[in-house]
C-alpha positions as a Markdown table, in Angstrom:
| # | Residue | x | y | z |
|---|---|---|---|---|
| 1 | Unk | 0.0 | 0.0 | 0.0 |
| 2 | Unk | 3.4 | 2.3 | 1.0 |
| 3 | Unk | 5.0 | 1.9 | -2.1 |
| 4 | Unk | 1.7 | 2.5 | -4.3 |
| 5 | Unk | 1.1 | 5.5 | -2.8 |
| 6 | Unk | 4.3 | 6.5 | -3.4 |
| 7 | Unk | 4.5 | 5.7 | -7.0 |
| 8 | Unk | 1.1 | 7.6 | -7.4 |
| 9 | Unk | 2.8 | 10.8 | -5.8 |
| 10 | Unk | 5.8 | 10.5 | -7.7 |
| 11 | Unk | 4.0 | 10.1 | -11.0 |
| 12 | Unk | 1.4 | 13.0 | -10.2 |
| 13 | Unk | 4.4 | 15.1 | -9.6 |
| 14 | Unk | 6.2 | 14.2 | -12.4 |
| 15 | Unk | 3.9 | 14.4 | -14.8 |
| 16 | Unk | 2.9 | 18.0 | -13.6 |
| 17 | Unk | 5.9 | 19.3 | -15.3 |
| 18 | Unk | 5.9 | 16.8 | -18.5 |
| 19 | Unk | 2.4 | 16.5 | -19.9 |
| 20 | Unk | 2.6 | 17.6 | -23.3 |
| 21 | Unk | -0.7 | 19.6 | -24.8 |
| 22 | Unk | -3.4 | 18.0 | -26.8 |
| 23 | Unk | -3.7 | 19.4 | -30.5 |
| 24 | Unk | -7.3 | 20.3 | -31.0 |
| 25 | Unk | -8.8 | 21.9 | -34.5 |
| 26 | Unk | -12.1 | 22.4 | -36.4 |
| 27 | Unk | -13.5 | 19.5 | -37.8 |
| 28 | Unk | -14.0 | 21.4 | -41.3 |
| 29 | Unk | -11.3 | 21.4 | -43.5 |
| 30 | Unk | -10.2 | 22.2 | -47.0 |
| 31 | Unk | -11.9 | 19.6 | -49.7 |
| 32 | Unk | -7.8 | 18.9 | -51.0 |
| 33 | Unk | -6.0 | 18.3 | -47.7 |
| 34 | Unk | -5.6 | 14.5 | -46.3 |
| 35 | Unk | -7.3 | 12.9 | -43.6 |
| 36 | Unk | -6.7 | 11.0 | -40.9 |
| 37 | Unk | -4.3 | 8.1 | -41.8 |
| 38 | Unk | -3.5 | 9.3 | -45.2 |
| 39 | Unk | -0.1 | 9.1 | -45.7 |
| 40 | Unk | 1.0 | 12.5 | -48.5 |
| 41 | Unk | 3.6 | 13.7 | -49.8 |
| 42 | Unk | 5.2 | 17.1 | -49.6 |
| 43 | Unk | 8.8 | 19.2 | -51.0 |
| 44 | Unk | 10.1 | 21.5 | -48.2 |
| 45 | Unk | 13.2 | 23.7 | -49.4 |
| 46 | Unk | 16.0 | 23.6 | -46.7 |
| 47 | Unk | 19.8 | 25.0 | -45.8 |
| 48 | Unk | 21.5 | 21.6 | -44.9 |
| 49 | Unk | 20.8 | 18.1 | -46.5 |
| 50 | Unk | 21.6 | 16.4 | -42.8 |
| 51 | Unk | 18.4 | 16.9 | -41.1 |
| 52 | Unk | 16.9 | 13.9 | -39.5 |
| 53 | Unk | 13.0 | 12.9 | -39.1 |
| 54 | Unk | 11.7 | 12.8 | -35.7 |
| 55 | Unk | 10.9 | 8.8 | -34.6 |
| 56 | Unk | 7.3 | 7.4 | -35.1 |
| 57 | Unk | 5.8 | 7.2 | -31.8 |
| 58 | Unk | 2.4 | 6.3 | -31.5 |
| 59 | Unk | 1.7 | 9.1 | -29.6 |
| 60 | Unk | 2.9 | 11.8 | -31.7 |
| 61 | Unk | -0.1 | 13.6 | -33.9 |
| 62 | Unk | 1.8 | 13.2 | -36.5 |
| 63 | Unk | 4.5 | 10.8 | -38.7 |
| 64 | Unk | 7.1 | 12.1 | -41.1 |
| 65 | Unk | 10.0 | 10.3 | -43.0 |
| 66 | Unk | 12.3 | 11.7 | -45.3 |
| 67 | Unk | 12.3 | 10.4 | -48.6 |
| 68 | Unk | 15.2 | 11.6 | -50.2 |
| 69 | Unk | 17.0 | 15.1 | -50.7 |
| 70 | Unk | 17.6 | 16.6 | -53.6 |
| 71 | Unk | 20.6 | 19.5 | -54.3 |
| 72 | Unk | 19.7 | 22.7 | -55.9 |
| 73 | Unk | 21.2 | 24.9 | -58.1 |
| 74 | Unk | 21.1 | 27.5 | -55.7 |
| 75 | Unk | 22.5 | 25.5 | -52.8 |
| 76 | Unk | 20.0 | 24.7 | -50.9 |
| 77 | Unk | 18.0 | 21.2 | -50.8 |
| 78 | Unk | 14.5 | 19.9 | -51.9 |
| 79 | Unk | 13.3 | 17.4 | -48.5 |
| 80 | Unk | 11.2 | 15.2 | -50.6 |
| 81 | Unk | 8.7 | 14.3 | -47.4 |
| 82 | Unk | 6.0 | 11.2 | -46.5 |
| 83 | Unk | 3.6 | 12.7 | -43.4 |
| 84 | Unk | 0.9 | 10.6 | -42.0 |
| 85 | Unk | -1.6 | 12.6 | -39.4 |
| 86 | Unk | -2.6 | 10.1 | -36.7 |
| 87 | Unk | -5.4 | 13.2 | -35.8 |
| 88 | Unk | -6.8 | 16.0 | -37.3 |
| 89 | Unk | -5.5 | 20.2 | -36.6 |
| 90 | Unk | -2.8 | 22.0 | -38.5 |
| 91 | Unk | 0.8 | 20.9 | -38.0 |
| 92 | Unk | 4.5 | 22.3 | -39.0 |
| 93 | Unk | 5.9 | 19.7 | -40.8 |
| 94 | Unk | 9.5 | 21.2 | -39.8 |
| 95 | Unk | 8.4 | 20.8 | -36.1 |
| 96 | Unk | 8.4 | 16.7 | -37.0 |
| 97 | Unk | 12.3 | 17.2 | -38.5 |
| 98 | Unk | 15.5 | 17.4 | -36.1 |
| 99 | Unk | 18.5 | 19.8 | -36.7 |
| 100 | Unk | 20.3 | 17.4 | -34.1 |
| 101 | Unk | 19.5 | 14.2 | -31.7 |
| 102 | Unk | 18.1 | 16.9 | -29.0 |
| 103 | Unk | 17.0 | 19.6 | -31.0 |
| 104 | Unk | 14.1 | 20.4 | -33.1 |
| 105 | Unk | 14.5 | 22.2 | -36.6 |
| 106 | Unk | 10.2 | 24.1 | -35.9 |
| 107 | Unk | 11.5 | 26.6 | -38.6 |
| 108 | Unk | 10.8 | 27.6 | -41.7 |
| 109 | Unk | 7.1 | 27.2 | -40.9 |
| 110 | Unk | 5.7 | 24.7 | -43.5 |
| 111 | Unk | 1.5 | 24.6 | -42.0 |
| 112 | Unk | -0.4 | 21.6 | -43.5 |
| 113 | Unk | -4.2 | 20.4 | -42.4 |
| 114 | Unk | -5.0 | 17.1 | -41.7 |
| 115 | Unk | -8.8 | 16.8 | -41.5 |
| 116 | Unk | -10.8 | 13.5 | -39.5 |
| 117 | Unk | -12.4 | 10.6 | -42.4 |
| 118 | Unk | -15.9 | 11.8 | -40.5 |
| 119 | Unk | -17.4 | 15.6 | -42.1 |
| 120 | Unk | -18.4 | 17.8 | -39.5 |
| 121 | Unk | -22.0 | 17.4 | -40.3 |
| 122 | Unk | -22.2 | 13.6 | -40.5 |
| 123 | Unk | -23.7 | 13.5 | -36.8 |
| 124 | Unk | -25.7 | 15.5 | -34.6 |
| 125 | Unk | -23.5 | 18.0 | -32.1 |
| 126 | Unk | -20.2 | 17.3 | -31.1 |
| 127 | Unk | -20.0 | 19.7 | -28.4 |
| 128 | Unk | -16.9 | 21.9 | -28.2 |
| 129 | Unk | -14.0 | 21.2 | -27.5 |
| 130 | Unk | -12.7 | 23.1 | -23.7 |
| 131 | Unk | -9.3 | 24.4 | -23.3 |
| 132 | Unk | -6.9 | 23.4 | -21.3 |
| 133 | Unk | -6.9 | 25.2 | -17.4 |
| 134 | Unk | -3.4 | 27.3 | -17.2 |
| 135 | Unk | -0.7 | 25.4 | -15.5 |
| 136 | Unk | -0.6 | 25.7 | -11.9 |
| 137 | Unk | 2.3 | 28.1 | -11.3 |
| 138 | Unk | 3.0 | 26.1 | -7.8 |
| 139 | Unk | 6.1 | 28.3 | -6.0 |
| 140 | Unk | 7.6 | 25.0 | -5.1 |
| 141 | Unk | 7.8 | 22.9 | -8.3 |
| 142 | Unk | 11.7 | 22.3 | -8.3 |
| 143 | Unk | 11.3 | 20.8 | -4.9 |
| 144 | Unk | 8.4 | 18.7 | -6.0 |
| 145 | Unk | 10.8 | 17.3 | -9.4 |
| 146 | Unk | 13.3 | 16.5 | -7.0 |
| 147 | Unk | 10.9 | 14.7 | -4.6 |
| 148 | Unk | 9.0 | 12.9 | -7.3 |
| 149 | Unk | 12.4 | 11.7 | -8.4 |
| 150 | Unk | 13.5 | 10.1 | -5.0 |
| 151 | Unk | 9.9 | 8.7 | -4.3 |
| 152 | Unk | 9.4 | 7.0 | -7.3 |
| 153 | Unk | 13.0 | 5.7 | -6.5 |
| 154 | Unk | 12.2 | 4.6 | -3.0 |
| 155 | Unk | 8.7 | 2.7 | -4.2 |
| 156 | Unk | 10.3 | 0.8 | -6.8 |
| 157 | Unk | 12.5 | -0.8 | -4.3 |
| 158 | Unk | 9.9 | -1.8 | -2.1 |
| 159 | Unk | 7.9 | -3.4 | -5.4 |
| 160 | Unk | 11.4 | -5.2 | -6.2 |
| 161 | Unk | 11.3 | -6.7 | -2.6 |
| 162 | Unk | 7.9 | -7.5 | -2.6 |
| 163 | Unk | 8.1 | -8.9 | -6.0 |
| 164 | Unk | 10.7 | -12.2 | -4.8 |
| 165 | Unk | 7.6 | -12.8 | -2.4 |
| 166 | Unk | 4.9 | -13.3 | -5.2 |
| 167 | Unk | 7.5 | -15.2 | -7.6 |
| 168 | Unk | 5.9 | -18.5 | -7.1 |
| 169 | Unk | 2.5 | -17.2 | -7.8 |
| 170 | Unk | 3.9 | -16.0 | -10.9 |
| 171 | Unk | 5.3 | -18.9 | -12.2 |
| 172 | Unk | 1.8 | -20.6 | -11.4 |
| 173 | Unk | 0.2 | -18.1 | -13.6 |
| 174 | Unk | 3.0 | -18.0 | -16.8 |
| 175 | Unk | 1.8 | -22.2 | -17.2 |
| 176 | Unk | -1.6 | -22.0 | -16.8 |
| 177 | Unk | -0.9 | -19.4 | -19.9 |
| 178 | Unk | 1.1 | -21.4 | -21.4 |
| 179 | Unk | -1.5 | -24.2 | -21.3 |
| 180 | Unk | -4.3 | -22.1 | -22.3 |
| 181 | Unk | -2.2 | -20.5 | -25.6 |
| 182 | Unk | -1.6 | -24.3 | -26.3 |
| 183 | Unk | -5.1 | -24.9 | -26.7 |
| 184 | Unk | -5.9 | -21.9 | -28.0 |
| 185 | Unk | -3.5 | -22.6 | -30.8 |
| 186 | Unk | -5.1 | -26.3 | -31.7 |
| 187 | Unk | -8.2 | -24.5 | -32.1 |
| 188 | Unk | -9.6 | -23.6 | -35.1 |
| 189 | Unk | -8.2 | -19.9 | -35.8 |
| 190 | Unk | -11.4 | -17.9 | -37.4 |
| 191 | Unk | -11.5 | -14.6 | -37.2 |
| 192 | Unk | -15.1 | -12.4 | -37.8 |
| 193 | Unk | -14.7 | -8.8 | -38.9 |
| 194 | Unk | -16.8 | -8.1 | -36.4 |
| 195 | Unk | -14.7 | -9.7 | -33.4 |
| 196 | Unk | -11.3 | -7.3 | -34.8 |
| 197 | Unk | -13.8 | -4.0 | -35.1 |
| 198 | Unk | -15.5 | -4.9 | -31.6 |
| 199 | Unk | -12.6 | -3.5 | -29.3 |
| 200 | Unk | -11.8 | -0.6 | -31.5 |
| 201 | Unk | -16.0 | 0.2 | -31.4 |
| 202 | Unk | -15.9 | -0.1 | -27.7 |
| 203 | Unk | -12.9 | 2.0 | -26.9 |
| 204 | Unk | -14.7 | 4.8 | -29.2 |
| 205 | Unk | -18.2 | 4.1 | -27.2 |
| 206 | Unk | -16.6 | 5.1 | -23.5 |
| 207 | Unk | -14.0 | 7.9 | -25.4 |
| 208 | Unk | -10.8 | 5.8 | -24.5 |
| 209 | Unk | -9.7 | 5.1 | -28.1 |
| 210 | Unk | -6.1 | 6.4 | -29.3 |
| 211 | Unk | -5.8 | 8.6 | -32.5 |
| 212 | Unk | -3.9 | 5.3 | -33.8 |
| 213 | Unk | -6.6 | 3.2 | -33.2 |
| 214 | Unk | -9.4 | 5.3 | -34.6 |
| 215 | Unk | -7.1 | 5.7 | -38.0 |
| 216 | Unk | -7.0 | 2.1 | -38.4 |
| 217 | Unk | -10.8 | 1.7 | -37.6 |
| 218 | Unk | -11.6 | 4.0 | -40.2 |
| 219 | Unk | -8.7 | 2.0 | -42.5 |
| 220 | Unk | -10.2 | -1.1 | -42.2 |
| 221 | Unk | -14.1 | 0.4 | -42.7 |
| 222 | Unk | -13.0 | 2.2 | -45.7 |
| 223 | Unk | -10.9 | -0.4 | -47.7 |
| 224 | Unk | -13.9 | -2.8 | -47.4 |
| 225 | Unk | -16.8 | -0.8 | -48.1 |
| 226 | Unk | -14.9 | 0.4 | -51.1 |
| 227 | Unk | -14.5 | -3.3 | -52.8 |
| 228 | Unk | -18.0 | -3.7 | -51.6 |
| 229 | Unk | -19.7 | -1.3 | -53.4 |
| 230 | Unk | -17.8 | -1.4 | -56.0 |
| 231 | Unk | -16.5 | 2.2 | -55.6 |
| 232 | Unk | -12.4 | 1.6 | -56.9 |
| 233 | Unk | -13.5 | 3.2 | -60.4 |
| 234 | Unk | -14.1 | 6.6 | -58.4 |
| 235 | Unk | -11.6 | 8.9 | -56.6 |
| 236 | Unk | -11.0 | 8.6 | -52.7 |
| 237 | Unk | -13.1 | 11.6 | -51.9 |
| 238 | Unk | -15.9 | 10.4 | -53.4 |
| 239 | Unk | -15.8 | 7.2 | -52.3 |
| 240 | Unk | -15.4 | 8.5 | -48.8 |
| 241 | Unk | -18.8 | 10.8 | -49.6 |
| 242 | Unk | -20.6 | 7.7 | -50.8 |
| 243 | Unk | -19.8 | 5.1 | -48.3 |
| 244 | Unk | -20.7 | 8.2 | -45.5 |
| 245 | Unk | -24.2 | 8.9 | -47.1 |
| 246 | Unk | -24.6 | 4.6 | -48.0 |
| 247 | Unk | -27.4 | 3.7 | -45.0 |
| 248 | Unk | -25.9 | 0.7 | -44.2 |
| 249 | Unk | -22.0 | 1.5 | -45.1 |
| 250 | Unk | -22.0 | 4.7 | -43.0 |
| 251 | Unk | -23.9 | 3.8 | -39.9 |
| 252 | Unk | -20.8 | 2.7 | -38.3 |
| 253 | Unk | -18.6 | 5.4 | -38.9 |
| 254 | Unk | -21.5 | 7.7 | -38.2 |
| 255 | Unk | -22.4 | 6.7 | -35.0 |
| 256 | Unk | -18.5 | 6.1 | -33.5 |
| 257 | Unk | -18.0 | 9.8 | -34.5 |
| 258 | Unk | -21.0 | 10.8 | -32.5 |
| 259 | Unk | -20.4 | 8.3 | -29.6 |
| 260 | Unk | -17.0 | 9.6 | -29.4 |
| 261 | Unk | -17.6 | 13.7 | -29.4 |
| 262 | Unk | -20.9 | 13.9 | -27.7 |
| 263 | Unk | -19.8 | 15.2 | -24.2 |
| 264 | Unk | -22.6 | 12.5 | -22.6 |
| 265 | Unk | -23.4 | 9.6 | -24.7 |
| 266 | Unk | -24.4 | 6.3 | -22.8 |
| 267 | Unk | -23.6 | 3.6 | -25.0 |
| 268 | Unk | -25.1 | 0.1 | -24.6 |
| 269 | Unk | -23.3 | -3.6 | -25.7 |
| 270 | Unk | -26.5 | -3.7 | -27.2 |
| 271 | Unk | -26.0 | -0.6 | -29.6 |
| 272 | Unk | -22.6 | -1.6 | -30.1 |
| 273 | Unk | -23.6 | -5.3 | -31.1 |
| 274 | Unk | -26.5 | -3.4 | -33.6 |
| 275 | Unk | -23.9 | -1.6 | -35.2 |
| 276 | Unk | -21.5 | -4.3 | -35.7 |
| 277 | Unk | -24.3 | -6.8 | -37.6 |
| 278 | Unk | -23.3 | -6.0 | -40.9 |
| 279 | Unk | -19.7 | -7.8 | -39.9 |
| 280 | Unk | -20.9 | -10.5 | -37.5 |
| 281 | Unk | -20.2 | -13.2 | -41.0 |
| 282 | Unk | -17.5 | -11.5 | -42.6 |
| 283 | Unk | -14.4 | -14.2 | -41.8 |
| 284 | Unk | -11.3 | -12.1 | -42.1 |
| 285 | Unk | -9.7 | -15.2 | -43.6 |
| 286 | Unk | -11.3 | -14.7 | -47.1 |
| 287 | Unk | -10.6 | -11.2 | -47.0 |
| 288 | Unk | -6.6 | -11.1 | -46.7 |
| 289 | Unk | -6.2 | -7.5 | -47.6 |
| 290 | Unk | -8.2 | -6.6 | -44.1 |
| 291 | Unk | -6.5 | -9.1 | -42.8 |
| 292 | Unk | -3.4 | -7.7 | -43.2 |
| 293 | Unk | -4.4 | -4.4 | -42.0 |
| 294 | Unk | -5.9 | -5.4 | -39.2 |
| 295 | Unk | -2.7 | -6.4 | -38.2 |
| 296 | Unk | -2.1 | -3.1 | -36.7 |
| 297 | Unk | 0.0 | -1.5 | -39.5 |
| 298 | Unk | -0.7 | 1.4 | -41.2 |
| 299 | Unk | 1.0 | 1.5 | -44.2 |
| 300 | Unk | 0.3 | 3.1 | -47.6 |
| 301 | Unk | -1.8 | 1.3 | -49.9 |
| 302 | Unk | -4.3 | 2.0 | -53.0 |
| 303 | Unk | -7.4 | 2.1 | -51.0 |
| 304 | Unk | -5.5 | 3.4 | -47.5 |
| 305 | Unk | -7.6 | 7.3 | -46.8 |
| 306 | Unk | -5.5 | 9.3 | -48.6 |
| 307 | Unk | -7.3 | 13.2 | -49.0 |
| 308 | Unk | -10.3 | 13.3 | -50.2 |
C-alpha cells in the first residue's frame, strides 16, 4: 500500500511538469487536404541536407520520413517528405524534422491540415471542445521534481522486494498461460470482422480510443466498403462521400463519431452489437487485404484514406 502511494505521488508530480498539450482543431477542413491516416507527400526547401525525421511514436499527432533530398542549383536542398496525421488540426511539418538528436528544426514554418475521415456534419452536435486550465504556477515545483524523483526511487524498491515474495505465484500463472495458448493454438483460428472492429468500437463508445486506433478503424471500414460497393473506379473523396451517405455503409462510422464527441453519450453492448451486424459473418480469412491491415500496421496502400 506504501509503495503504491508513493508511486502515485511521484508520478502526479512528475507528470505535472511533463504532460505535453493536446492538439485540437475544427472539424472542417479544406476539400484537398488528407485525412486522418493518409499518408501525403510534400517538397520543403532547406539549408542543410543532414536533417533527421523525428521517430514514429504512437503518440505523436503526427508521422514524417524523409524520402530523399535533392541538391539545388542555388544551394539549398528539396526534402522530398512522406507525413501521416494520426489526428486531425494544422501541424508544422518542420516541427516533425531534427537539426540534431536533441534539437528540433520548428522553422521555416511549413503549415499543412490534416482533416478527421468523418465531415463535421455527419452527426448530430459534437459539443466543443474546452481548453486546457493554465498550469498551476505552484512556488515549489523544483522541490516537488526533485521529490517525485527520489519517491518513485524509494517505491520501486519496495515493489522489487515484494516482487521475490509473489514469484511462485507468478510462475503458477506464466503455465496456466502457457497451457491455455496451447489450446488456443489447436483451435480452429477464425476470425469475424466483427470480433477485430469490436474492441476498436468499444474503446470509441466510452471515449478511450487512441488517434492510432481510430485511424485504423476508419482504414479497415473504408478499404472494405470500397470493394464492396464497388467504388475503386471513383476517386478517394468520393468514395469517402458515398460510403458516408450509404445507410448501411456509414452507420458505423456515423455513430462512432458521434459516440465519441458527444460530451454525454451512454452507449449500450446492445447498440454496439447493432452496429457491428453487418460484420458479424465476414471471416477475415477470405478477406486477406483486411487481414493484413488489421494487423495493426498502417502503411500506404491503393485504397488506404488518402485526402479526399
Amino acid at each position: 500500500m506504501l509503495s503504491g502511494i508513493l508511486i502515485l505521488t511521484g508520478y502526479f508530480s512528475f507528470a505535472h511538469f511533463t504532460r505535453s498539450v493536446p492538439h485540437h482543431s475544427a472539424l472542417a477542413f479544406a476539400s484537398d487536404e488528407p485525412t486522418v491516416g493518409a499518408p501525403t507527400h510534400a517538397t520543403v526547401v532547406l539549408d542543410r541536407p543532414d536533417y533527421l525525421a523525428v521517430a514514429e511514436d504512437e503518440t505523436a499527432p503526427m508521422w514524417v520520413r524523409i524520402e530523399k533530398v535533392v541538391p539545388r542549383p542555388d544551394g539549398a536542398y528539396s526534402y522530398e517528405l512522406e507525413y501521416t496525421g494520426l489526428e486531425s488540426g494544422v501541424f508544422n511539418l518542420t516541427d516533425f524534422l531534427l537539426k540534431s538528436p536533441d534539437e528540433r528544426l520548428s522553422e521555416p514554418i511549413v503549415s499543412v491540415g490534416v482533416r478527421s475521415a468523418i465531415p463535421s456534419d455527419a452527426g448530430e452536435d459534437m459539443g466543443e471542445l474546452l481548453p486546457l486550465p493554465p498550469a498551476n504556477a505552484f512556488p515549489y515545483s523544483k522541490w516537488l521534481a526533485a521529490s517525485a524523483t527520489s519517491w518513485l526511487g524509494w517505491g520501486l524498491w519496495l515493489l522489487w522486494a515484494r516482487h521475490r515474495a509473489q514469484r511462485a505465484v507468478q510462475e503458477a500463472e506464466m503455465a496456466s498461460q502457457s497451457e491455455a495458448a496451447q489450446a488456443a493454438d489447436e483451435a480452429p483460428s477464425t476470425r469475424r470482422m466483427a470480433d477485430v472492429l469490436r474492441p476498436l468500437v468499444e474503446k470509441a463508445a466510452d471515449k478511450t480510443i487512441s488517434s492510432k486506433e481510430k485511424a485504423l478503424m476508419e482504414h479497415i471500414l473504408f478499404v472494405y466498403w470500397s470493394n464492396a460497393l464497388e467504388l475503386d473506379h471513383l476517386d478517394d473523396a468520393e468514395q469517402l462521400r458515398r460510403i458516408l451517405e450509404h445507410e448501411e455503409a456509414g452507420a458505423l462510422m456515423r455513430a462512432v463519431e458521434q459516440w465519441l464527441y458527444q460530451p454525454a453519450s451512454d452507449v449500450t453492448p446492445e447498440e454496439i452489437t447493432d452496429k457491428l451486424e453487418p460484420y458479424m459473418d465476414l471471416d477475415m480469412n477470405e478477406l486477406p487485404e483486411l487481414a493484413k491491415i488489421a494487423s495493426g500496421t498502417l502503411s500506404a496502400g491503393k485504397n488506404l484514406l488518402v485526402h479526399a
